[in-house]
C-alpha positions as CSV (number, residue, x, y, z in Angstrom):
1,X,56.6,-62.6,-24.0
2,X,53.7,-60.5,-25.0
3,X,53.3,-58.4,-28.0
4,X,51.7,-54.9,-28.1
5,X,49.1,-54.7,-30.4
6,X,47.1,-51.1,-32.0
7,X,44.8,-50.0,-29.4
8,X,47.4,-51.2,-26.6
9,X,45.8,-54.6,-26.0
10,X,48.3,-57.3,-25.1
11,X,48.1,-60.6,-27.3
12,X,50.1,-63.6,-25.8
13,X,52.9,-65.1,-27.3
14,X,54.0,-68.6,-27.2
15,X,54.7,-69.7,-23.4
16,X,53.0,-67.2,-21.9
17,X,49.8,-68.2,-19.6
18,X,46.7,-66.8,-19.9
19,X,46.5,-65.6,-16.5
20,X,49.6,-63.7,-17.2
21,X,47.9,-62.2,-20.6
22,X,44.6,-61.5,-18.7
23,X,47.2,-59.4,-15.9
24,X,48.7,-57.4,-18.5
25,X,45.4,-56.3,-19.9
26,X,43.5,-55.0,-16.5
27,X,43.2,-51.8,-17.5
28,X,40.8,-52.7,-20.2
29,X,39.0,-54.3,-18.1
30,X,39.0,-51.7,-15.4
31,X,37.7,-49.5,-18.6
32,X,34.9,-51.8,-19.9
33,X,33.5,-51.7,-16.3
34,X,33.3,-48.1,-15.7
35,X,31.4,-48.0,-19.2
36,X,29.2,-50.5,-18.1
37,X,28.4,-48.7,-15.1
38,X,28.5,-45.3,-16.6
39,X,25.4,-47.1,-19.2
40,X,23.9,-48.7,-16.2
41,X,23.6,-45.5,-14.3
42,X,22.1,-43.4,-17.2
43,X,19.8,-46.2,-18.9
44,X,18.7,-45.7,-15.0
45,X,18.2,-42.3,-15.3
46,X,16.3,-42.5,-18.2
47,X,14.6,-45.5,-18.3
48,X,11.8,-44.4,-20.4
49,X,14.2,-43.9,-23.1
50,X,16.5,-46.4,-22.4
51,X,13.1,-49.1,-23.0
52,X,12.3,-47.4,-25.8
53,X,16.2,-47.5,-27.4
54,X,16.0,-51.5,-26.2
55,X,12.5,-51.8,-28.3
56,X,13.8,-49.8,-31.3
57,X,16.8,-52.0,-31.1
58,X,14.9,-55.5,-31.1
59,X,12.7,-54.3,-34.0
60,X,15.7,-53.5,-36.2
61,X,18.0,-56.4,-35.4
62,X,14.4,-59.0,-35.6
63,X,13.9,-57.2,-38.6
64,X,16.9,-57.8,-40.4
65,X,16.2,-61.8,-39.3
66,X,12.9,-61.7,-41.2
67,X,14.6,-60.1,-44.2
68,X,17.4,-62.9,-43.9
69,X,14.2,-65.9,-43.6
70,X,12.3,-64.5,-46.2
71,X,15.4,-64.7,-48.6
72,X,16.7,-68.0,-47.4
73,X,13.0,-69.3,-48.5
74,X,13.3,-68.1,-51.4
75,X,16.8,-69.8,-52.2
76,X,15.1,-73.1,-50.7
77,X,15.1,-76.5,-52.5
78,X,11.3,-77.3,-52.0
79,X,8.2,-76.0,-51.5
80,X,8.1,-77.0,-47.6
81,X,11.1,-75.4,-46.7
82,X,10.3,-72.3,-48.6
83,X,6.9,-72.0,-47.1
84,X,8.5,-71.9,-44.1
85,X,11.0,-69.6,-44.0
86,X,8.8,-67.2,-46.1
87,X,6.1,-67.1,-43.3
88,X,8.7,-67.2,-40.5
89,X,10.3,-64.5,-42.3
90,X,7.0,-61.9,-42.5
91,X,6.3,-62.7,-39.5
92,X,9.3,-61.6,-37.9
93,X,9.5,-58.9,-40.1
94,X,6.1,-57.4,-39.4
95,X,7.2,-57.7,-35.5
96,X,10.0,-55.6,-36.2
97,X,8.6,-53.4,-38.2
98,X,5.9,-53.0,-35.1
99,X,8.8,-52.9,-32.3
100,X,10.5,-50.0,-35.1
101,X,7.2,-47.8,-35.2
102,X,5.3,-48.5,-32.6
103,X,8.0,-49.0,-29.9
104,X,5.7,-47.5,-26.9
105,X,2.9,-50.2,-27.7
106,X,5.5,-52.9,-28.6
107,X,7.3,-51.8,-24.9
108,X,3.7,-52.6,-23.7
109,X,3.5,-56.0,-25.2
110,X,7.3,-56.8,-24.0
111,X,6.6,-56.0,-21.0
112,X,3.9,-58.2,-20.2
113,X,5.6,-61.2,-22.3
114,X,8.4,-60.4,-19.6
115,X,6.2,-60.4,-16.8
116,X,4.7,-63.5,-17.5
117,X,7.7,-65.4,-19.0
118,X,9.5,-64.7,-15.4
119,X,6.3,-65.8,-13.5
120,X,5.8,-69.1,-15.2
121,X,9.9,-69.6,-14.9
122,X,9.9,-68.8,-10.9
123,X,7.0,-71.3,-10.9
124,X,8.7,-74.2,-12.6
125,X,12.1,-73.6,-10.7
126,X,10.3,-73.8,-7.2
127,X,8.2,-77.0,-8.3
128,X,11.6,-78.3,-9.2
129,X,13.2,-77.3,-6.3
130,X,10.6,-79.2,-4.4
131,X,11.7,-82.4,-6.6
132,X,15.1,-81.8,-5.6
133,X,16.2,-83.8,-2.3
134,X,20.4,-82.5,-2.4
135,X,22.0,-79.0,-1.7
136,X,20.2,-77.6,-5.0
137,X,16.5,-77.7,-3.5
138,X,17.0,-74.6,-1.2
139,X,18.8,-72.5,-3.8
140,X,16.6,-73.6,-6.9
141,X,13.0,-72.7,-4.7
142,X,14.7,-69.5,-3.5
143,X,15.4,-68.5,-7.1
144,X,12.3,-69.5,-8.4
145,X,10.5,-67.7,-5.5
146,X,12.5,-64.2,-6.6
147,X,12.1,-64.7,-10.6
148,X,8.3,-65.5,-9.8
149,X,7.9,-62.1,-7.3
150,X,9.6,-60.3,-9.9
151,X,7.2,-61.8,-12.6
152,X,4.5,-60.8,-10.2
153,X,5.3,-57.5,-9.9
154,X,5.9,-56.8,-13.4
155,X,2.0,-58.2,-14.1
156,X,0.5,-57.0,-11.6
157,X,1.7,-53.5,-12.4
158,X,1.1,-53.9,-16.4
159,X,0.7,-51.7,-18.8
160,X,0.8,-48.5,-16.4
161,X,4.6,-50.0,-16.3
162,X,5.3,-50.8,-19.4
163,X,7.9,-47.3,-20.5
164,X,10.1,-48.4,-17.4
165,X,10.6,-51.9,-16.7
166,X,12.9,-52.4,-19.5
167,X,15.1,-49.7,-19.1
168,X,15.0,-50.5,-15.3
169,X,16.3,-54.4,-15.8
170,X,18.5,-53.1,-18.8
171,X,20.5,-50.5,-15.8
172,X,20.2,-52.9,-13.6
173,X,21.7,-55.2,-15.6
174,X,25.1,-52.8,-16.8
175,X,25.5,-51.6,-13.4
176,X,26.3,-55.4,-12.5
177,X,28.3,-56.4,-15.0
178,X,30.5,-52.7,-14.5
179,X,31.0,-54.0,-11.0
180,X,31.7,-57.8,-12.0
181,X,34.4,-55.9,-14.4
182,X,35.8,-53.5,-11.7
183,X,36.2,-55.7,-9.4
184,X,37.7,-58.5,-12.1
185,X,40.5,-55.8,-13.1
186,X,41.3,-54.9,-9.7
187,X,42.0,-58.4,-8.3
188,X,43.9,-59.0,-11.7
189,X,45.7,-55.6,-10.7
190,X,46.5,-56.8,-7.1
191,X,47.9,-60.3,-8.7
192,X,50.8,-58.6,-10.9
């Protein structure tokens, strides 16, 4: 029922369930976990670098998306339009070029547009919360009280924080997701 394809990925054939298909292929599962982890561990250890890799990485790829506006408004029917997407576009590209050269000043920046774009999202989700009169008022205020400490924190210890906080979230991040993976592949192991 399943057919073997390069790389040793199983596809499904007719008739076959996706459960079954997503039983076959554990092991790359298992595999995409312990990378995730393996990342999550050494963007960890190296956080410093690991922020500055993430800013590099936003400057290129916002980069490219100025380039792509600034084009776009030029193949535009229309002055308006054109206008547009040419200042969207040199805008974003100038950001990127910034995040590209500068990446320890843009990390600075990030940071505290983090900070304070978790602070004013804790705040809204706990005034919501209190607006809430089911089963979703003690979870929505509890999250909103964590995202808003975190936002806290993050402002409160700007810009003497600035070179770590994004590699910390970033390892904190792949160390979940290798252990959401793991644990996925093994219970799909344990069901074949």
């Amino acid at each position: 029922m399943t057919m073997q394809q390069p790389g040793g990925f199983t596809t499904r054939r007719r008739g076959m369930p996706p459960t079954d298909q997503l039983r076959a292929n554990w092991g790359w599962f298992l595999a995409l976990g312990a990378l995730a982890l393996v990342a999550g561990f050494a963007a960890l250890a190296i956080e410093g670098f690991a922020t500055l890799v993430s800013v590099v990485t936003i400057g290129v790829l916002v980069g490219i998306v100025g380039i792509v506006e600034i084009v776009l408004g030029f193949r535009a029917r229309g002055w308006g339009q054109a206008l547009y997407w040419e200042v969207s576009g040199l805008f974003y590209l100038a950001v990127g070029i910034f995040a590209w050269a500068e990446p320890v000043k843009a990390s600075v920046v990030i940071t505290l547009l983090l900070g304070a774009g978790l602070l004013a999202a804790g705040v809204v989700r706990v005034v919501s919360g209190f607006g809430h009169h089911d089963r979703m008022r003690g979870p929505l205020i509890l999250s909103g009280l964590v995202t808003g400490l975190l936002g806290l924190v993050i402002v409160v210890g700007w810009p003497s924080n600035s070179l770590s906080v994004i590699g910390l979230l970033l390892g904190i991040e792949l160390v979940f997701t290798g252990v959401n993976w793991i644990v996925f592949a093994l219970r799909l192991r344990s069901h074949a």
